[in-house]
N, C-alpha and C positions, 0 to 999 in steps of 0.2 A: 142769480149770481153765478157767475164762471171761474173754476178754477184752472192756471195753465197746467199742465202737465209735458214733462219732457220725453221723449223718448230716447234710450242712449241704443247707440248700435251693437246690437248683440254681435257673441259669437256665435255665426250659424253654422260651422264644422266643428274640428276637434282640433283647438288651442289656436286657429286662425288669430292674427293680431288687428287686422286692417280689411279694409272694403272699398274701394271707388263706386262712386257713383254712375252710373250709368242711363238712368232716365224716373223722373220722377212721375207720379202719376198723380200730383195732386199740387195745387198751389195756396200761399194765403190767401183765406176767407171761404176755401172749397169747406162742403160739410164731409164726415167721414162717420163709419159707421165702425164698430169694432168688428177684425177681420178681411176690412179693405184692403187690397195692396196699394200700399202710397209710393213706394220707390224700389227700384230692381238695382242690383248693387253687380259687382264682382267680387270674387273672393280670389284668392291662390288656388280655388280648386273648381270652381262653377259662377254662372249668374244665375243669383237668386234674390226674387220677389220676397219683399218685409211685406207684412200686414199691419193694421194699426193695430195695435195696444185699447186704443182708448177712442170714444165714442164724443164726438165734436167738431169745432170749426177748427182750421189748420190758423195759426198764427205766424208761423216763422219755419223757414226750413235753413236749418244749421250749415250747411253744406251743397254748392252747386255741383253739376254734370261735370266730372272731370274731376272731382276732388277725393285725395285719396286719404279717408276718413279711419283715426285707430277704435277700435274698438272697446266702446263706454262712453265716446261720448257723445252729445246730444247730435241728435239727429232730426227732430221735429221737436215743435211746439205747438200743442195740440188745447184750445181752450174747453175744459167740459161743462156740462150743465151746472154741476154742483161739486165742491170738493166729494174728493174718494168714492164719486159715482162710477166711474171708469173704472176698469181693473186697474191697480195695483195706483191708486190716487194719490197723488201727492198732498200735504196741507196745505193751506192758505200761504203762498209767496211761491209757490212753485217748484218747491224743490225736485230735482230733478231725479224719478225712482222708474225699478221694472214696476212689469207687472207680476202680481203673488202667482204662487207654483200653480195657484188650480187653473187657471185665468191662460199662463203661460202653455198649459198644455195644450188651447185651444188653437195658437197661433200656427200658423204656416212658418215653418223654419226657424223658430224661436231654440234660442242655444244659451248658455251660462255667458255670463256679459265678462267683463275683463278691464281693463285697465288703460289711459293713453294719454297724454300730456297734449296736446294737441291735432291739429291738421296742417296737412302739406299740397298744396298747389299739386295737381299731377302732370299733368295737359292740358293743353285750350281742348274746351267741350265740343263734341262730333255728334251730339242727340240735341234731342230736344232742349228748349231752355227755358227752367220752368222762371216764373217771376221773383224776385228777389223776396228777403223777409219785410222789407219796407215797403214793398207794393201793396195795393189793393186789389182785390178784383171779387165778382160775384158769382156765384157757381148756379148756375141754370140748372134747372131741373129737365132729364131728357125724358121724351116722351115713352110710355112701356111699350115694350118690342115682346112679339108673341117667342117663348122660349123654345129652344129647339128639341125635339125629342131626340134623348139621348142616354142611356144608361151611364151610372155614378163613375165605372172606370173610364168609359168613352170620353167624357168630359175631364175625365183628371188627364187625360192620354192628349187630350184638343189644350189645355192650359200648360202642359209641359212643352208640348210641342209649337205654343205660341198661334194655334190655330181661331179665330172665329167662328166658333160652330151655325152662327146664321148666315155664313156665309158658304157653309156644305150643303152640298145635296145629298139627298139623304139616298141611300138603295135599299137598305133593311126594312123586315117585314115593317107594317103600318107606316112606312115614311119615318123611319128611324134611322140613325145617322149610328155605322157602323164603325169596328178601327179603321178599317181600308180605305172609308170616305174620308177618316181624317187624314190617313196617312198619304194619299191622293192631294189633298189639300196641300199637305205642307211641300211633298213634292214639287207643286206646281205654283210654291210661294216664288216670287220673283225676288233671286239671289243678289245679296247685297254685292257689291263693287269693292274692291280697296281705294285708301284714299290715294288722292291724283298728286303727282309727283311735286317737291320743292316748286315754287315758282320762282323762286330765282336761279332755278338752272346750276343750281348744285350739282356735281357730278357724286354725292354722294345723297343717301336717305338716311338719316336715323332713327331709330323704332325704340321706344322706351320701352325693357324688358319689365313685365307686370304681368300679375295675374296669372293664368293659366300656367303660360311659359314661364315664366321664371320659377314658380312652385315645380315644373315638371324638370328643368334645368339642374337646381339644387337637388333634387332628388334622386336625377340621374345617376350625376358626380358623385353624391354622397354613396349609391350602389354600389356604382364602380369601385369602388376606392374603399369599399367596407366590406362586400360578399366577394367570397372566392372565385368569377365566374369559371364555368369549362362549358365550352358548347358543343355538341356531336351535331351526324349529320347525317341523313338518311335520302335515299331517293325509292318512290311508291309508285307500282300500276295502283291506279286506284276506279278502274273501267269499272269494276263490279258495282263500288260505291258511286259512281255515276248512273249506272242503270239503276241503282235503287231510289235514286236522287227523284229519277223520272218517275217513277213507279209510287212514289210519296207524294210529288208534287198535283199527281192526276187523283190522290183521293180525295172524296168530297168534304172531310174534317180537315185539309189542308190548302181548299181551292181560296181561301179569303187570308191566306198567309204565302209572302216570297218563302220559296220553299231551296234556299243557295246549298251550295256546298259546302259554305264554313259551318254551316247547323250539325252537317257529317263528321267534321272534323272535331268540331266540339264534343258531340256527342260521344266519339271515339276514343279524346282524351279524358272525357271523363273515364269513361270505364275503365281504362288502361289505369287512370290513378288509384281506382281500389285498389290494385297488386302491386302498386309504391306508393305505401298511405307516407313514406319518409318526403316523397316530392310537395303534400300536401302540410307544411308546418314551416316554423319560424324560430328563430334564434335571439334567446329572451337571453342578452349578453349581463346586463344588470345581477340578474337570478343564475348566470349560468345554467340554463335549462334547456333544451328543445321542446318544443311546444307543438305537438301532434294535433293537428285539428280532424275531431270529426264530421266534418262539414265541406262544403266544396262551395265559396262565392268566386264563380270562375269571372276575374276580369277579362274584357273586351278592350284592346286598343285602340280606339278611334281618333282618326285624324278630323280634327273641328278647325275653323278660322281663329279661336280662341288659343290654337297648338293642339298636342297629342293629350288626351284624357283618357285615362282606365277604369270606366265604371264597369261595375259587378253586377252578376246575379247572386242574389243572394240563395241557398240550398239549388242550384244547380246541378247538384248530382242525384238529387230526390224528384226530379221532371221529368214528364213524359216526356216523346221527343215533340207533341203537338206545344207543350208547355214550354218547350225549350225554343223553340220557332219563334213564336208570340212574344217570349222576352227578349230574343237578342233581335227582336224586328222593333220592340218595342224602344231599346238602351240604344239602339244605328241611332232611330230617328232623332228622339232625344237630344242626342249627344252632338250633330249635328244641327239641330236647330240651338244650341247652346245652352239648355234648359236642364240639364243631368243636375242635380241635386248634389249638396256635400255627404249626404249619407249613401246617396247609389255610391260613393269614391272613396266610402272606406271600410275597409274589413277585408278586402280581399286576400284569397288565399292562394289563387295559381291564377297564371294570364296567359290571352290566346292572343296572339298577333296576325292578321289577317296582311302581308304585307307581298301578295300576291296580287292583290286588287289593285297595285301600282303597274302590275306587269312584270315583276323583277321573281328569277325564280327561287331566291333565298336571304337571310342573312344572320348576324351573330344579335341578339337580341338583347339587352341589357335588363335585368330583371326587375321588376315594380318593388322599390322596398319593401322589408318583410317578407317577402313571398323567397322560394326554394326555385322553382322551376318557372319558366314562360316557355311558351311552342310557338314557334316563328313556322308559319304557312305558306308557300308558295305558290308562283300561280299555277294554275293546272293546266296543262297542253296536249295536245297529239306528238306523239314520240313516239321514236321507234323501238318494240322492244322484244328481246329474245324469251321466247315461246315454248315448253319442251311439251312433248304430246304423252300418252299414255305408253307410248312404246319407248320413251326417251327421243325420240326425233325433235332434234330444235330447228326452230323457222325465225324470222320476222317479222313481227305484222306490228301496224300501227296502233297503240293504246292510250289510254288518260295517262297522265304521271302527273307527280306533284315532288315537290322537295321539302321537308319537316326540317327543323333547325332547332333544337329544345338546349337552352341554358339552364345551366342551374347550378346551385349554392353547394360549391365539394367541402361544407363545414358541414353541412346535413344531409348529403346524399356523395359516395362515392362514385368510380367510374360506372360498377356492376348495376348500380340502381338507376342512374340515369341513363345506361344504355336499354334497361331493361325496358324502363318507361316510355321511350321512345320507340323501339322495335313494339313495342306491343299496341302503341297508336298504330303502327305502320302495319300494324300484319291485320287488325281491327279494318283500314283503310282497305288493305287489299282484297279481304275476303270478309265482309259483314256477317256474314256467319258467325264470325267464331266468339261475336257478343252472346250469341245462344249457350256458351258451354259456361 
């Protein structure tokens, strides 16, 4: 005997309301195991992989590719062996329930469910199309494929990043498949297209604001228009920290890591933030409080197809600089193959903007709600720059420079602190040394 069970769509961040569909991975009649991912959603913050619930044949799926689904209600119908055999079972008639806390903990991205009166058309569907709840079909059993050797992070690092691991070659001792093979992989995935213009020769295009972009949109504005910003502005030789650049990149713990120069920069604001732990807190308006964090999840700003997303590291200030490499090589890829999670996207405490890499050598930076400060990066060049020698004699000779640009909230940090914060990245920049005092 089978009983159906529903599954409603959780919330997989924090207070999300809704989700579109983006590609399903299972259709009526396919068998499913508990822990399978059956459908990749969007959120207002990431695309993220559901797992099932519940262990059975799939009967109806609530919702097609394109459909922009609130959160609670059903999203599968999942037939199980036996009532309440499945986690979190419903009785006999199917009423539609989660699964129980212990069961929940198991899931991939499983979050407290919420409330929604319905579903709304979003767009005509651009993926796959999986078969209606009134079709039929039979799920073939595929033949076992030898699995690929690979350690537990490599594989979380290849499913984030939307990688095949039997489809890497491997370089690691015994024909083991390293990050570098993944990250080789994904690099050299063959990048998606945008879609191809009106065909009736509209002189205009319109883009329905969703997802990513519009959560980063509202969150802008609401910034703007809530924190004090004041931006300063610095310009740095930063030669030194380029020759150290070279001098890290040539060691053998950093030959299987991109060893850039924003790793320098990070690494430099962090420091500089112990001696303005004010730059490092939040403004709890409700409590009237300031809110001092001892911790540092330094957001990353990266531009994706999805829009601009800021995921974190989380204790960032507690990393080697080998550890800090490895994360923000690991949060680029990510973030770019559109795979960052709702939890890499929230808690952060300061943000690093990288907006050098466009070629442009500065700008005024809008801060990640919550957060006190961001450091806007520029790109780094040969310039000319005045020189003075031991005996005071000045020259000119060609060096690195870069331009710094740091915002920040004058509710929690006045002029003196956020000039201090800045100068003291810049003097960090200019002489790496003076991390050792």
């Amino acid at each position: 005997m089978t009983s159906p069970q529903q599954f409603l769509l959780p919330d997989v961040g924090e207070g999300l309301t809704e989700a579109e569909i983006l590609v399903w991975s299972v259709r009526p009649g396919d068998v499913v195991e508990v822990n399978q991912i059956i459908v990749e959603v969007e959120t207002a913050k990431a695309a993220v992989e559901l797992p099932s619930p519940y262990a059975g044949v799939v009967s109806a799926l609530h919702a097609e590719v394109g459909d922009l689904l609130p959160v609670g209600r059903p999203l599968i119908t999942i037939d199980t062996d036996a009532p309440g055999e499945a986690a979190g079972g419903a009785p006999d008639g199917g009423v539609a329930q989660q699964p129980d806390a212990e069961q929940a903990a198991l899931l991939v991205g499983y979050g407290p469910q919420g409330t929604g009166t319905g579903r709304r058309r979003r767009r005509p569907a651009h993926h796959a199309h999986p078969q209606r709840a009134d079709s039929v079909a039979v799920s073939v059993p595929e033949p076992a494929v030898a699995r690929p050797a690979a350690k537990p992070p490599v594989r979380k690092l290849a499913k984030d990043l939307g990688v095949d691991l039997t489809t890497v070659a491997p370089t690691g001792p015994g024909n083991t498949i390293t990050r570098e093979d993944v990250h080789e992989a994904a690099r050299g995935a063959t990048p998606q297209t945008a879609p191809a213009p009106d065909a009736s020769g509209s002189p205009e295009t319109r883009i329905p604001i969703r997802g990513v972009r519009r959560h980063t949109a509202a969150a802008m504005v609401a910034s703007a228009f809530t924190a004090p910003h004041v931006t300063e502005f610095i310009t740095v030789d930063v030669t030194a920290t380029m020759r150290l650049r070279e001098l890290v990149a040539g060691r053998r713990e950093f030959r299987d890591l991109r060893v850039t120069p924003l790793l320098f920069f990070a690494r430099a604001f962090l420091i500089a933030l112990a001696k303005t732990p004010e730059a490092n807190s939040s403004w709890d308006e409700a409590a009237q409080e300031i809110v001092l964090k001892h911790y540092v999840n330094l957001g990353v700003a990266a531009a994706t197809d999805r829009g601009l997303v800021v995921p974190n590291i989380k204790g960032a200030d507690r990393m080697s600089l080998h550890e800090l490499a490895q994360a923000l090589a690991d949060l680029t890829a990510t973030a770019r193959a559109g795979r960052t999670s709702p939890q890499d996207m929230t808690g952060g405490t300061v943000t690093l903007t990288n907006v050098g890499v466009f070629g442009v050598d500065t700008g005024t930076p809008i801060l990640n709600p919550g957060e006190a400060a961001i450091l806007a990066v520029g790109a780094v060049r040969r310039m000319p720059w005045v020189v003075r020698d031991d005996d005071g004699n000045e020259r000119i000779e060609p060096r690195w420079g870069t331009q710094l640009a740091l915002s920040f909230d004058h509710r929690l940090m006045d002029g003196r602190q956020g000039s201090e914060l800045l100068a003291n990245t810049a003097q960090i920049l200019h002489e790496p040394g003076l991390a050792m005092l």
